[in-house]
N, CA and C of each residue as an Amber inpcrd file, in Angstrom:
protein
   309
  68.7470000 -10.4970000  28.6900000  68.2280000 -11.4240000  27.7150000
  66.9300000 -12.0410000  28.1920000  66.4160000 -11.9540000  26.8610000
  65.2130000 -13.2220000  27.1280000  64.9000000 -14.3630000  27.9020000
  64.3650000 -14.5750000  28.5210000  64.6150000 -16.4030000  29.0210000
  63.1840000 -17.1160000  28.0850000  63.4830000 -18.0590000  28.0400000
  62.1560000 -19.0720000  27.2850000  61.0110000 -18.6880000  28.1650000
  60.8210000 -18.7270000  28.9840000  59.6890000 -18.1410000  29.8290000
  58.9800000 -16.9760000  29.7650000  60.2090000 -15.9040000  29.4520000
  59.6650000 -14.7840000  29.0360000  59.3670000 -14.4800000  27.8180000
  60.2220000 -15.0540000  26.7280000  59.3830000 -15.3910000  25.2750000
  57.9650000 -15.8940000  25.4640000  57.3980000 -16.9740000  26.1760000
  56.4720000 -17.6320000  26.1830000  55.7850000 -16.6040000  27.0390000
  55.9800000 -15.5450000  28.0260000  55.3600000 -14.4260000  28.2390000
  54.5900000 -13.9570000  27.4920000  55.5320000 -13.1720000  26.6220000
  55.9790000 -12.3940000  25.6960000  54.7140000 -12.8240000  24.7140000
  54.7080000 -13.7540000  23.6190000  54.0350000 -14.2990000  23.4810000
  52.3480000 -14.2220000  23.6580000  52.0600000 -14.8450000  24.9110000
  50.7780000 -14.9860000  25.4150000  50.4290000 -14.1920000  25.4750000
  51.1100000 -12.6790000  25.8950000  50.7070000 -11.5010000  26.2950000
  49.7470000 -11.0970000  24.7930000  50.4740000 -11.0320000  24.0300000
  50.3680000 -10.9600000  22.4600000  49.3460000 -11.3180000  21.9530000
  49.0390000 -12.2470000  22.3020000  47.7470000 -13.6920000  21.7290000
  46.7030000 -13.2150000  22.6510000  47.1330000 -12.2970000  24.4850000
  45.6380000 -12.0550000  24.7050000  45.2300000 -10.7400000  24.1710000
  45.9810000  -9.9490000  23.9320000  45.3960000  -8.7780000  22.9690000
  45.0700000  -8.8810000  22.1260000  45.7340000  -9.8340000  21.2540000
  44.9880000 -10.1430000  20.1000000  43.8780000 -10.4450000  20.2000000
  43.3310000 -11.5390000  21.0900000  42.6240000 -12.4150000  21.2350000
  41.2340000 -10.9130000  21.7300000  41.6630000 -10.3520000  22.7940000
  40.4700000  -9.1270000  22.8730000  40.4740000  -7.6090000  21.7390000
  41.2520000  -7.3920000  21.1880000  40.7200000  -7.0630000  20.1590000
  40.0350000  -7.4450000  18.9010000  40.4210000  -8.7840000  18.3770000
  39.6670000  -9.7820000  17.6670000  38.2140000  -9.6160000  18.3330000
  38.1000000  -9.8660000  20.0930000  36.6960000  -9.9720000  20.3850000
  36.0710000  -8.5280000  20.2860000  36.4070000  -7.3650000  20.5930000
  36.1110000  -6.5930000  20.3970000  35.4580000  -5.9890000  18.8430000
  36.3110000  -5.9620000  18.0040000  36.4590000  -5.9660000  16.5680000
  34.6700000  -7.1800000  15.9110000  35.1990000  -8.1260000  16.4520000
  33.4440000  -9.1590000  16.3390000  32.4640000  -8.5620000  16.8340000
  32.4870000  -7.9400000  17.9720000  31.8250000  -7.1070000  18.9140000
  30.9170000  -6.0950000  17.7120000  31.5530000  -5.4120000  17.7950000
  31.4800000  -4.1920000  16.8050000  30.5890000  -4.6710000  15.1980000
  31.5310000  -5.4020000  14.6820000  30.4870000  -6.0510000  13.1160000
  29.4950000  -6.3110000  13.8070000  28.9010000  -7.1470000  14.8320000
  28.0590000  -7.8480000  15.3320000  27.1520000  -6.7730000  15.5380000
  27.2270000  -6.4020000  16.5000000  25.8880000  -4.6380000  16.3140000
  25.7140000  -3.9160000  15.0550000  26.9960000  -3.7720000  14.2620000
  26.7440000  -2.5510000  13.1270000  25.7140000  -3.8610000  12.2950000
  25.9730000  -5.0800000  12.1480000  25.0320000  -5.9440000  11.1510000
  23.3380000  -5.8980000  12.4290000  23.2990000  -5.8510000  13.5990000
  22.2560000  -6.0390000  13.7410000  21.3120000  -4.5130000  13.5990000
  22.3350000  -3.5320000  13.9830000  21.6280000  -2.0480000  13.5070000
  21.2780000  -2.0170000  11.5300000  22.4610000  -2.5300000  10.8720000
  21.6960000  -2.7610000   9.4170000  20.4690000  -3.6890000   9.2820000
  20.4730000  -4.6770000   9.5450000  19.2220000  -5.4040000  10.1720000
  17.9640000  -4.8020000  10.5760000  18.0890000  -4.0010000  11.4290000
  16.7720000  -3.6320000  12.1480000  16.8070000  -1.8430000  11.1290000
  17.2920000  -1.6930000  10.7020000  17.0900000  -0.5190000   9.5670000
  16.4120000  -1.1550000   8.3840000  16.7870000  -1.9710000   8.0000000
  16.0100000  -2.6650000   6.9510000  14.5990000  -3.3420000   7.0710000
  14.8970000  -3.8590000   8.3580000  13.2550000  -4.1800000   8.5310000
  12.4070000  -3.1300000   9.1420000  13.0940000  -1.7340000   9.5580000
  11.9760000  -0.5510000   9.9750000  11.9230000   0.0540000   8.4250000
  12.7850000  -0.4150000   7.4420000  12.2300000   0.1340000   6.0180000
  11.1510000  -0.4390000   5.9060000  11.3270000  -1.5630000   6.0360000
  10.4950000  -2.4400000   5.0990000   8.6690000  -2.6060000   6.0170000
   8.8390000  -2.4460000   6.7260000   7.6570000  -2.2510000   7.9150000
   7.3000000  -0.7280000   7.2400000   7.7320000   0.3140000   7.1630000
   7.5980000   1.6420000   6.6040000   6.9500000   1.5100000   4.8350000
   7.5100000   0.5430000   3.9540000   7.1180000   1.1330000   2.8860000
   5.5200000  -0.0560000   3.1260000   5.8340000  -0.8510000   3.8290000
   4.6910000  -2.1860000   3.8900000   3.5520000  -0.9010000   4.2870000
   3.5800000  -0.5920000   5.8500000   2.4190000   0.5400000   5.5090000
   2.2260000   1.6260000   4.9820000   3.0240000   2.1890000   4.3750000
   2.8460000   3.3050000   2.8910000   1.7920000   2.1320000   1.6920000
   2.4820000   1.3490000   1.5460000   1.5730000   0.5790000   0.5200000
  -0.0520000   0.3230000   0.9550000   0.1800000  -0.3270000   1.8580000
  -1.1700000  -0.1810000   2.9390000  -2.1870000   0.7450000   2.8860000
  -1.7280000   1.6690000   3.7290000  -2.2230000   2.9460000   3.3500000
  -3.0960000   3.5960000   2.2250000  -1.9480000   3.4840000   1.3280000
  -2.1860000   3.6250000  -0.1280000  -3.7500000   2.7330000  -0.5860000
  -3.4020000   1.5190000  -0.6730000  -4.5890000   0.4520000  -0.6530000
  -5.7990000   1.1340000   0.0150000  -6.0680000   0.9930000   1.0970000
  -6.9770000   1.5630000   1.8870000  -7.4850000   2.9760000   1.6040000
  -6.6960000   3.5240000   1.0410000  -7.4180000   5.0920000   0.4400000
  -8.1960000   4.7070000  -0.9850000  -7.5500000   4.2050000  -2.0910000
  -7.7940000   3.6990000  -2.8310000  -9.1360000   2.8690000  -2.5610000
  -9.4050000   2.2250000  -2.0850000 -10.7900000   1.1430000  -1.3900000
 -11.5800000   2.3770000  -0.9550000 -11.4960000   3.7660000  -0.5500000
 -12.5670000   4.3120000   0.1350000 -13.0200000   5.0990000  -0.7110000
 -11.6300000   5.4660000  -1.9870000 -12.1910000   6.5660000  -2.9850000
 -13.5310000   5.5940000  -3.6180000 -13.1710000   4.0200000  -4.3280000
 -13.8570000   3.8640000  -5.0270000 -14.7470000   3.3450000  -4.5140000
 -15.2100000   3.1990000  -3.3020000 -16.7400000   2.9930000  -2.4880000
 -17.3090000   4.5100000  -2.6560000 -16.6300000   5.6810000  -2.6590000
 -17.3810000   6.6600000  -2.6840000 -17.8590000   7.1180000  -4.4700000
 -16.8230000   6.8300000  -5.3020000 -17.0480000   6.9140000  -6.6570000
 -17.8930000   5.8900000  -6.9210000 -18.3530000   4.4670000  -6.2200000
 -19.2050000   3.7220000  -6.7500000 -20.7270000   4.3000000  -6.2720000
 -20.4840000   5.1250000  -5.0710000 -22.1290000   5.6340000  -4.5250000
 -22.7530000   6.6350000  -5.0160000 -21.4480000   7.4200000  -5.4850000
 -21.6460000   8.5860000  -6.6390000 -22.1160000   7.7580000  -8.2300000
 -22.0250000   6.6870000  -8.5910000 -22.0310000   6.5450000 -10.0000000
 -23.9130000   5.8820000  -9.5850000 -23.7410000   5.2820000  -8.8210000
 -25.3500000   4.6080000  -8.8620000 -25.9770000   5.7230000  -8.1270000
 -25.6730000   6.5780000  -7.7140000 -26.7740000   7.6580000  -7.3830000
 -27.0500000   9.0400000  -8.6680000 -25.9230000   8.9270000  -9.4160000
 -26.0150000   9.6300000 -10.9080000 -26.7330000   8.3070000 -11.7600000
 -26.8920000   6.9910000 -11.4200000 -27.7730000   6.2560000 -12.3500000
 -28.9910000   6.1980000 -11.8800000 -29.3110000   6.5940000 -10.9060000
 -30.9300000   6.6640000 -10.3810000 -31.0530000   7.9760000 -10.9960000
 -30.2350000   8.9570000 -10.5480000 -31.3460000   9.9640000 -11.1780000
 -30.9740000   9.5460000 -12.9460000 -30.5470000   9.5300000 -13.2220000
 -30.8770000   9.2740000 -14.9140000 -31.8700000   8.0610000 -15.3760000
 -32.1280000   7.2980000 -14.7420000 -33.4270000   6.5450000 -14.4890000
 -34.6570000   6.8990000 -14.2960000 -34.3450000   7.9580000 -13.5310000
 -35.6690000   8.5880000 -12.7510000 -35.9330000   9.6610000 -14.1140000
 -34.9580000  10.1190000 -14.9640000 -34.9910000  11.2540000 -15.9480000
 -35.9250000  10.5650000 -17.2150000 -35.0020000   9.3050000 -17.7060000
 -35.7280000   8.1240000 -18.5120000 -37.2000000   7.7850000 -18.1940000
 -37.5560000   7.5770000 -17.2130000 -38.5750000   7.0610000 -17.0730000
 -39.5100000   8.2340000 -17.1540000 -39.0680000   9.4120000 -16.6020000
 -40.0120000  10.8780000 -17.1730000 -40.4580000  10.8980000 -18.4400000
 -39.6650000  10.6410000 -19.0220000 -39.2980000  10.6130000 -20.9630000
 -40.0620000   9.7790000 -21.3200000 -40.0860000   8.5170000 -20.9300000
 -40.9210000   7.5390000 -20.9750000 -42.6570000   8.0730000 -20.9580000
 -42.8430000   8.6310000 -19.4100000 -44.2110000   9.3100000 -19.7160000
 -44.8060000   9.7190000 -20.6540000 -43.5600000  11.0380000 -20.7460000
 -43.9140000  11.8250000 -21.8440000 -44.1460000  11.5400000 -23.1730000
 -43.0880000  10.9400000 -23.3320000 -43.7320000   9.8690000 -24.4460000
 -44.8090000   9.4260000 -25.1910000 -45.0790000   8.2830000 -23.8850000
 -46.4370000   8.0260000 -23.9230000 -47.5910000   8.8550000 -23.8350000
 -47.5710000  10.1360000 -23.5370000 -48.4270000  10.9570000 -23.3910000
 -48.4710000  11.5430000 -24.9050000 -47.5770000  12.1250000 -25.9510000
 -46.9730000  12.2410000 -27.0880000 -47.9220000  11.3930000 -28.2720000
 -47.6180000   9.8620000 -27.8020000 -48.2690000   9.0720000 -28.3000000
 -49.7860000   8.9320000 -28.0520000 -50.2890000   8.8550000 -27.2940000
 -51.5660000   9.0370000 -26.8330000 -52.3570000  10.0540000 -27.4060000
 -51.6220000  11.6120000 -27.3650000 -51.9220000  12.8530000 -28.4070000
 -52.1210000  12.5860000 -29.5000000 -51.4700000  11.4400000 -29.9560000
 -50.7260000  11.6590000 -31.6210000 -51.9890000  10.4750000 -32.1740000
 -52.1300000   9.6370000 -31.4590000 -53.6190000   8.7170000 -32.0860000
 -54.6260000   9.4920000 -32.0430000 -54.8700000  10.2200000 -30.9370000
 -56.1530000  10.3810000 -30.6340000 -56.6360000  11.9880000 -31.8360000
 -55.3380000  12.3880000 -32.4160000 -55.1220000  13.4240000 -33.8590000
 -55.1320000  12.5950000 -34.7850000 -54.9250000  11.2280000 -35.0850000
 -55.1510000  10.4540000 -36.1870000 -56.3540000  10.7960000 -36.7090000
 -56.0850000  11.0310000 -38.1840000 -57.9040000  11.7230000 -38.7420000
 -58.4880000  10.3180000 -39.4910000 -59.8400000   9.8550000 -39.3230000
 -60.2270000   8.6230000 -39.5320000 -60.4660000   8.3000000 -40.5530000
 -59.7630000   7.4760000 -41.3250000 -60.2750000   7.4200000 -42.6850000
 -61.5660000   6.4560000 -42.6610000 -62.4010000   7.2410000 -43.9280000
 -63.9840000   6.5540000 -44.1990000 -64.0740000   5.9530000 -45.6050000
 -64.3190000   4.5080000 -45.6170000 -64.4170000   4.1150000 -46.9220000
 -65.8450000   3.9200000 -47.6000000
């Protein structure tokens, strides 16, 4: 038989296994939440520079589409202002064919 002592053994014995698998068991959540943790913030660090990235390509296309658009507006400036000459040269022809009227 039992004696009270050995119940109260009995017992304790009980409460320290419990007691280290309980710690164990905490153990365990405790890493798997800090490995979900640090997965989420290497997502989030990951899509932060995908977005980034993204941005920054975006910023270089349209510095290069803006050097392309004002260098297609010079020369069409430079085309205009030919036209312009000519023009005036057109005009210049076109008086100097004016036939004079005499009253």
């Amino acid at each position: 038989m039992l004696t009270s002592q050995g119940i109260q053994q009995s017992i304790d014995s009980q409460v320290q296994r419990n007691l280290e698998l309980l710690q164990r068991v905490i153990e365990k959540q405790i890493s798997e939440d800090f490995r979900k943790g640090e997965k989420q913030i290497d997502d989030y660090i990951n899509r932060f520079q995908s977005e980034f990235e993204y941005l920054i390509k975006e910023r270089v296309m349209k510095e290069v589409q803006a050097d392309e658009i004002i260098a297609d507006l010079e020369t069409q400036r430079i085309e205009v202002n030919e036209y312009l000459h000519e023009l005036t040269l057109i005009r210049e022809l076109l008086d100097n064919c004016k036939p004079t009227i005499v009253n």
